[in-house]
C-alpha positions in Angstrom: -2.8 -156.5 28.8 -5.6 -156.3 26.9 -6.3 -155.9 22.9 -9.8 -156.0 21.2 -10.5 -157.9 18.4 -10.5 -156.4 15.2 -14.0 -156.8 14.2 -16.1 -158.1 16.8 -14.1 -156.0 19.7 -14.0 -158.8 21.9 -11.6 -158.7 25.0 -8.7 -160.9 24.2 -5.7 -161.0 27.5 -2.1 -161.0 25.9 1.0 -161.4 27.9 2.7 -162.4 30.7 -1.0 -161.8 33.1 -3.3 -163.3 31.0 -2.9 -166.5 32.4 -3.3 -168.7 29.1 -0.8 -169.8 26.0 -0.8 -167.1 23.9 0.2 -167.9 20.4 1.1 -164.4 18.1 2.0 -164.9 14.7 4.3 -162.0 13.4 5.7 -160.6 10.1 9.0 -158.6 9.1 9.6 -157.5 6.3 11.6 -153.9 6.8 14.5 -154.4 5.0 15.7 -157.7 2.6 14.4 -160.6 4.8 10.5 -161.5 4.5 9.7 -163.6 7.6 6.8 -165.2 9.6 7.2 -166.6 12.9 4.4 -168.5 15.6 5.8 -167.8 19.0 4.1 -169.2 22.5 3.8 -166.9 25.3 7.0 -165.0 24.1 9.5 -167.3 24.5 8.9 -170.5 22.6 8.9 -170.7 19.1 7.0 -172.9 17.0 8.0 -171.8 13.8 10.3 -169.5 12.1 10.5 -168.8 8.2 13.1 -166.7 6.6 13.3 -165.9 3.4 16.0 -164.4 2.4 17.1 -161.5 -0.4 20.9 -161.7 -0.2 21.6 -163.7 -3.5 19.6 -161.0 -5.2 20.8 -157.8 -3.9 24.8 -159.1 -3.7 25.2 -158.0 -7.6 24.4 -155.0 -6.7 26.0 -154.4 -4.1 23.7 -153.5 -1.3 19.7 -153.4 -0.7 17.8 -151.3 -3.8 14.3 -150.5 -1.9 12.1 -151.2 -4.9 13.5 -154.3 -5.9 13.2 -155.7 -2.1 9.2 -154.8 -2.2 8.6 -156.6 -4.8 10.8 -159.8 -3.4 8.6 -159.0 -0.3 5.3 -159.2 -2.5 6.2 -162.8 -4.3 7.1 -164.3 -0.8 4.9 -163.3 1.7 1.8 -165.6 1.5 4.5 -168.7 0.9 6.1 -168.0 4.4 2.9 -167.2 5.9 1.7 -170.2 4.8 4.8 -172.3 5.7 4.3 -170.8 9.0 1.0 -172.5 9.4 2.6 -175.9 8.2 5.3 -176.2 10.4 3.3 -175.7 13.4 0.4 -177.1 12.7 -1.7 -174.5 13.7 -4.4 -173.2 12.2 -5.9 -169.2 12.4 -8.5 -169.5 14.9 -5.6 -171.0 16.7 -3.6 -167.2 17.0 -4.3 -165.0 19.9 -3.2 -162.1 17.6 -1.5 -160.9 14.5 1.8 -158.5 14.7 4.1 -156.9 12.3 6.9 -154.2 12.1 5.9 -150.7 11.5 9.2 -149.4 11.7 12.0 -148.1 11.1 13.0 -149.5 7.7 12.8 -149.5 4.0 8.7 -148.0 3.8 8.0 -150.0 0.7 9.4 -153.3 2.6 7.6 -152.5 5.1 4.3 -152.1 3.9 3.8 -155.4 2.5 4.6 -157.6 5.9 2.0 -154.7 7.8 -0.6 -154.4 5.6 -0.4 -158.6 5.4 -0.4 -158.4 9.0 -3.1 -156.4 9.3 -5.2 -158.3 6.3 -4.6 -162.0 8.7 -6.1 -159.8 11.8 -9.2 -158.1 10.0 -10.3 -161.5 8.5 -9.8 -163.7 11.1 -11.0 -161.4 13.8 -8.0 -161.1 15.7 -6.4 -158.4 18.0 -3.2 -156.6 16.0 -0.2 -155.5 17.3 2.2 -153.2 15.8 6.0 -153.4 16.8 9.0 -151.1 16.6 12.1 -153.3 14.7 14.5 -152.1 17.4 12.1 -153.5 20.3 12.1 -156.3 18.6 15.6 -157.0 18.4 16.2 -156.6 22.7 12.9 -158.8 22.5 15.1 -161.7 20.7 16.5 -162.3 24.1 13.5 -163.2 25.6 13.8 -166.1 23.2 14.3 -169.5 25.0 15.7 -168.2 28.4 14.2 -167.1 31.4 15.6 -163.2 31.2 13.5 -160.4 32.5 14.1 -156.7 33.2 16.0 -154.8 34.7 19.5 -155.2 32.4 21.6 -153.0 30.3 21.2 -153.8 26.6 23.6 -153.1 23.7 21.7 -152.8 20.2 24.4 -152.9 17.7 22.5 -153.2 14.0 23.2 -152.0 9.9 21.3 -148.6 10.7 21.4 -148.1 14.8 23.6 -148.6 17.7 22.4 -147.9 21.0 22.8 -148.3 24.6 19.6 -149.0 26.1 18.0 -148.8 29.8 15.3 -151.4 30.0 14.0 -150.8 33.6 10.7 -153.0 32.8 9.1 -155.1 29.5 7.5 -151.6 28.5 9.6 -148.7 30.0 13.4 -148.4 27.8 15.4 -145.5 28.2 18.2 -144.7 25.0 21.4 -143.5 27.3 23.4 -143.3 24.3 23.8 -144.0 20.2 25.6 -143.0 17.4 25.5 -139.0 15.9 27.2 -140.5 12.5 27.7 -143.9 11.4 26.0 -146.8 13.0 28.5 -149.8 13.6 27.0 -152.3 10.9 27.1 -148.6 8.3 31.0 -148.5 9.3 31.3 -152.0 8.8 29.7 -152.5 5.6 31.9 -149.1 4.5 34.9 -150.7 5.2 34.6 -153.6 3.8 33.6 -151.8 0.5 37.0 -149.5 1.1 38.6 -153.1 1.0 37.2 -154.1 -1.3 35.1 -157.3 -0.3 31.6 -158.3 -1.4 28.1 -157.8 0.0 27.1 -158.5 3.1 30.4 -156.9 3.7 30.3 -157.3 7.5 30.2 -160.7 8.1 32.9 -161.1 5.8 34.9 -158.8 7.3 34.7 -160.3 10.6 35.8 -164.0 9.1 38.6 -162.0 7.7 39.7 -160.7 11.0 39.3 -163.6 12.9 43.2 -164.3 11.1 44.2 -161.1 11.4 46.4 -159.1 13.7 44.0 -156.8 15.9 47.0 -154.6 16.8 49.0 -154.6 13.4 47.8 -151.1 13.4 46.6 -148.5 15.9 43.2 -146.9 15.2 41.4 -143.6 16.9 38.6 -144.1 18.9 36.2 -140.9 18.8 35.9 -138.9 22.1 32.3 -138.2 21.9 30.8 -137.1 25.8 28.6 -139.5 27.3 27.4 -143.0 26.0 26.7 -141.5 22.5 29.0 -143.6 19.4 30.8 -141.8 16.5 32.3 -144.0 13.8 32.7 -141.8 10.6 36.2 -140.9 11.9 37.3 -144.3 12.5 35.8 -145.2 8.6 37.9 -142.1 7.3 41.5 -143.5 8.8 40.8 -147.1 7.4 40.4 -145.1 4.0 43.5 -143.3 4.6 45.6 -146.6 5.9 44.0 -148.2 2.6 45.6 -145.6 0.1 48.7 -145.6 2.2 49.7 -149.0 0.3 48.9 -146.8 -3.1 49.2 -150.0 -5.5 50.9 -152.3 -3.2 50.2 -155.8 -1.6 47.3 -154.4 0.9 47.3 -156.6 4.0 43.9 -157.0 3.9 43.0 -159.5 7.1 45.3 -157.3 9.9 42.7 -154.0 8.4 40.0 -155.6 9.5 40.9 -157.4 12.3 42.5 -153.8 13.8 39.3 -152.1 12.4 37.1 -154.5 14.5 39.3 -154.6 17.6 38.7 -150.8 17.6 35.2 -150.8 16.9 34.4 -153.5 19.6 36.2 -152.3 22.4 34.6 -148.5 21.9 31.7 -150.9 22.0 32.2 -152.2 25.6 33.9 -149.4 27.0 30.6 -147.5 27.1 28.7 -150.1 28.4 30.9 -151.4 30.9 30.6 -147.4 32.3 26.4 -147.3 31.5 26.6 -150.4 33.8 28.4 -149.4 36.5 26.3 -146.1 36.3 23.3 -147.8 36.9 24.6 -150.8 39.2 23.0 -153.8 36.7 24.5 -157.3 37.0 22.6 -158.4 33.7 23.7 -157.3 29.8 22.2 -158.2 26.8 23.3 -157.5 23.3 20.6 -157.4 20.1 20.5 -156.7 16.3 22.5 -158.2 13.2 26.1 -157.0 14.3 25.7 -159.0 17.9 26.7 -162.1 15.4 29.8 -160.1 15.0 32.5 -162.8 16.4 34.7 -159.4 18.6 31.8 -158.2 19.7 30.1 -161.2 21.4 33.7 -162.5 22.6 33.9 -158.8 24.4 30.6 -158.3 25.7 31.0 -162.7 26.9 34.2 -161.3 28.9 32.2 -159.3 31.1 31.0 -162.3 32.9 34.3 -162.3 34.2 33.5 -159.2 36.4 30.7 -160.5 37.6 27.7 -159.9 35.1 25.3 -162.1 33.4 25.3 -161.9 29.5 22.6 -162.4 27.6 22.3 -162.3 23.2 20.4 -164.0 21.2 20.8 -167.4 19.0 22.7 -166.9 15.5 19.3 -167.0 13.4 17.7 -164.5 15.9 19.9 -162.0 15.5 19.2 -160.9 11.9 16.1 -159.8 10.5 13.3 -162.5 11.5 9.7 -162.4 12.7 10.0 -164.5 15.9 11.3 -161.7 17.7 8.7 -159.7 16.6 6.3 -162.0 17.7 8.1 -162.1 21.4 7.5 -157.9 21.3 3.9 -158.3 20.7 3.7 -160.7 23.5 5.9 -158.6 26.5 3.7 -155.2 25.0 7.1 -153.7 24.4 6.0 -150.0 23.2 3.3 -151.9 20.7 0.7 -150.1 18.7 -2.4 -151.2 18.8 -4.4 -148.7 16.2 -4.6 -150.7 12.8 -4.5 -147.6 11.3 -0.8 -147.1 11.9 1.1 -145.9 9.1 4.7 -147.5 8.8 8.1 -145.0 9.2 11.4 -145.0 8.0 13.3 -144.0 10.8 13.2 -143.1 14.4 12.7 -139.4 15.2 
């Protein structure tokens, strides 16, 4: 496809036609992670920096916006920077400049965009805009040969989805949550528990030595492939004053809240993929670390389907799968006078 420079307007080919290595350096900063990636051609990475907010934020129990922005503003040139040095790049280097737009914290986001933006302007590059939940089915592109069509699972802290990705640029939302998303219930819970932030992952390690059927949770009937967890969030509340001051056993609750959770999970898509007769699945966003959920999803090879999801460190926050949206043009913006937004409407 091709983008214009910045400045100079010049023609510049990006992605899988334009028959020469494209290298996009990409920012994310929407939430509590402020990253810079190099990616070749989509797939390769030459450098990824993360630097994370999670010592900060744990006292407290969960992100506070204004606090992240300014964590955002102290780190960005160093991992930009650091970017550079890893791969021994340089600027003129860079077929183009991307960051996230969207949906996330605005003040987070701002400061990875307009950086972004600043790198494009004065090195005369081409920018790219990406959506944060693009990105994340992008992080499967990462280091393996997959390509369209496949069924694709995006299970993150603010969305879950089942997703229809015909072709790099045409995705199709079949289904997602009208409530909580699964990484919400799952942080929620593990409050109701009483375990520190991140709450999630620790949950999980917690269930991992727990008994998934030590107690029998409801699964919401909601029509179609759309989620609802809320109700599932309110019986763990109810099981957890059940004990009223005695020994709580904490590791069978979570392991019976994420056995519930995760096979809701594959339920739907197992149904959205025989619906649409696709033998390839991918799963994307910070929950498809989640031990149940990958050892589900895994299972369907079993019946014949090819499973995709992406590397431990690319599943959380990070800019290389930013950088590998950019590249594929998946649903990019191109205008750099794009204003960042907080959520999908």
């Amino acid at each position: 496809m091709e983008k214009r420079t910045l400045f100079s307007e010049k023609p510049v080919n990006i992605g899988i036609e334009s028959n020469c290595d494209n290298y996009i350096m990409a920012i994310e900063s929407s939430c509590d992670e402020t990253a810079c990636a190099i990616v070749k051609n989509g797939r390769e990475v030459i450098a990824n920096i993360v630097a994370s907010q999670i010592k900060t934020h744990e006292k407290f129990g969960g992100v506070i916006p204004e606090i992240a922005a300014r964590e955002h503003l102290d780190a960005i040139n160093v991992v930009v920077q650091e970017a550079f040095d890893v791969s021994g790049l340089k600027p003129e280097n860079i077929t183009a400049f991307a960051g996230t737009v969207g949906p996330g914290l605005v003040g987070c986001l701002l400061v990875g965009l307009n950086a972004a933006k600043t790198l494009a302007l004065v090195h005369d590059k081409p920018f790219i805009g990406v959506n944060h939940l693009n990105a994340h089915l992008c992080a499967n592109y990462i280091d393996t040969e997959l390509k369209p069509p496949f069924m694709a699972l995006l299970v993150s802290g603010g969305h879950t989805q089942i997703i229809d990705v015909e072709s790099y640029s045409k995705q199709t939302i079949l289904g997602e949550t009208i409530d909580d998303a699964v990484g919400e219930a799952y942080d929620k819970v593990a409050r109701l528990i009483g375990l520190p932030y991140p709450g999630g992952p620790r949950l999980d390690k917690l269930a991992q030595i727990g008994n998934p059927h030590a107690f029998e949770l409801p699964q919401a009937k909601v029509d179609g492939y759309n989620f609802s967890f809320s109700g599932l969030k309110t019986a763990v509340l109810r099981l957890v004053k059940s004990f009223d001051g005695q020994e709580m056993p904490v590791n069978d609750i979570c392991a019976s809240f994420q056995e519930c959770v995760s096979k809701t999970l594959v339920k739907k898509l197992r149904h959205a993929l025989e619906e649409r007769g696709y033998k390839q699945v991918v799963i994307a966003g910070g929950v498809a670390a989640n031990s149940e959920i990958r050892k589900k999803v895994f299972a369907l090879e079993n019946e014949g389907y090819k499973v995709f999801a992406p590397a431990m460190k690319y599943c959380t926050d990070n800019a290389s799968m930013v950088a590998s949206c950019a590249y594929f043009n998946t649903n990019t913006f191109d205008d750099v006078d794009v204003e960042v937004f907080s959520r999908v409407s």
